[in-house]
C-alpha positions in Angstrom: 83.0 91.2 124.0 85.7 93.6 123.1 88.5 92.1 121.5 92.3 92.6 123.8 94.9 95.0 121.6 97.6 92.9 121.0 100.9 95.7 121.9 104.1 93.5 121.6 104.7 90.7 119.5 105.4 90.4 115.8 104.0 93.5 113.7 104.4 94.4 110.0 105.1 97.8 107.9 104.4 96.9 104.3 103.7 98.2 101.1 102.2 97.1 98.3 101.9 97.5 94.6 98.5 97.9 93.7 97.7 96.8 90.0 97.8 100.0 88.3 101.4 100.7 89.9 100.3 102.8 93.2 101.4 101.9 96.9 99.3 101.5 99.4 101.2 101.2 103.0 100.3 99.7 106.0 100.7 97.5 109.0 99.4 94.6 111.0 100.1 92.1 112.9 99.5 89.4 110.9 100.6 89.8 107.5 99.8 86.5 105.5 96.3 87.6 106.9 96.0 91.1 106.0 97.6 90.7 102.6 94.9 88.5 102.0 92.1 90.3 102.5 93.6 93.2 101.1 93.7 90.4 97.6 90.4 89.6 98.2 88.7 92.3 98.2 88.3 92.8 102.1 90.9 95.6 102.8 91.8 99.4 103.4 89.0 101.4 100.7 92.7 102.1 98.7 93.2 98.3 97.4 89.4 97.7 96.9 89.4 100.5 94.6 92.8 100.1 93.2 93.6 95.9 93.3 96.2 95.3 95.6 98.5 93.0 93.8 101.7 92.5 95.8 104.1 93.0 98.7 106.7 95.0 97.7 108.8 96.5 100.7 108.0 95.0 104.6 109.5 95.4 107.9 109.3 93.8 111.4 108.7 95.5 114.5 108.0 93.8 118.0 105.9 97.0 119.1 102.9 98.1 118.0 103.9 101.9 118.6 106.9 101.2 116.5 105.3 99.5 113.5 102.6 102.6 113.8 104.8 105.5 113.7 106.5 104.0 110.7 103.7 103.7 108.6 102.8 107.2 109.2 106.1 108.1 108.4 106.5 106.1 105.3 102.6 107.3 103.9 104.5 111.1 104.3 107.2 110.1 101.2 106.5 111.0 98.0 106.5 108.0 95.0 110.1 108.7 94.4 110.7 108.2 98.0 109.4 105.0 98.6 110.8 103.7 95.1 113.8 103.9 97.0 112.8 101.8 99.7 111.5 99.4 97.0 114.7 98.9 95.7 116.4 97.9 99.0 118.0 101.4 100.3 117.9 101.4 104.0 114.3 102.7 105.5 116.7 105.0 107.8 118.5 106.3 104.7 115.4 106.9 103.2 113.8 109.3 106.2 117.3 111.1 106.6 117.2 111.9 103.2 114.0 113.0 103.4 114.1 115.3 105.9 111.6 113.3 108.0 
């Protein structure tokens, strides 16, 4: 039985620091869930290569297309880039800045 795509509702941007002080970015729509598997082992190829070890940065959306197009966005900054976001400047500020 095919699973229903869940469109509206809560979804999640995040990254995380992996243990050798990479990000790995992505989304869901359950994020206790995700960053769980992502701990255990059970994620994106990224974390079970590199240890995923924390959430640094996150953001809520309550549409899937929303939450989607940011991740893409955000996986198109450079380290620098998304060291800003980690820090607290505005996600908005952040692609302006950018140029994206």
């Amino acid at each position: 039985m095919q699973r229903k795509f869940k469109r509206s509702g809560q979804f999640y941007v995040y990254i995380l620091e992996c243990m050798d002080g990479s990000y790995y970015t992505g989304h869901t729509n359950d994020i206790q869930r995700r960053i769980k598997q992502h701990n255990q082992g059970k994620g994106a190829w990224y974390t079970r290569i590199k240890g995923a070890a924390k959430v640094v940065w996150r953001k809520e959306y309550h549409q899937f297309k929303s939450a989607f197009m940011t991740e893409k966005r955000i996986k198109t900054l450079t380290r620098k880039e998304k060291e800003s976001l980690v820090r607290g400047k505005r996600l908005d500020k952040v692609l302006i800045d950018a140029g994206k």
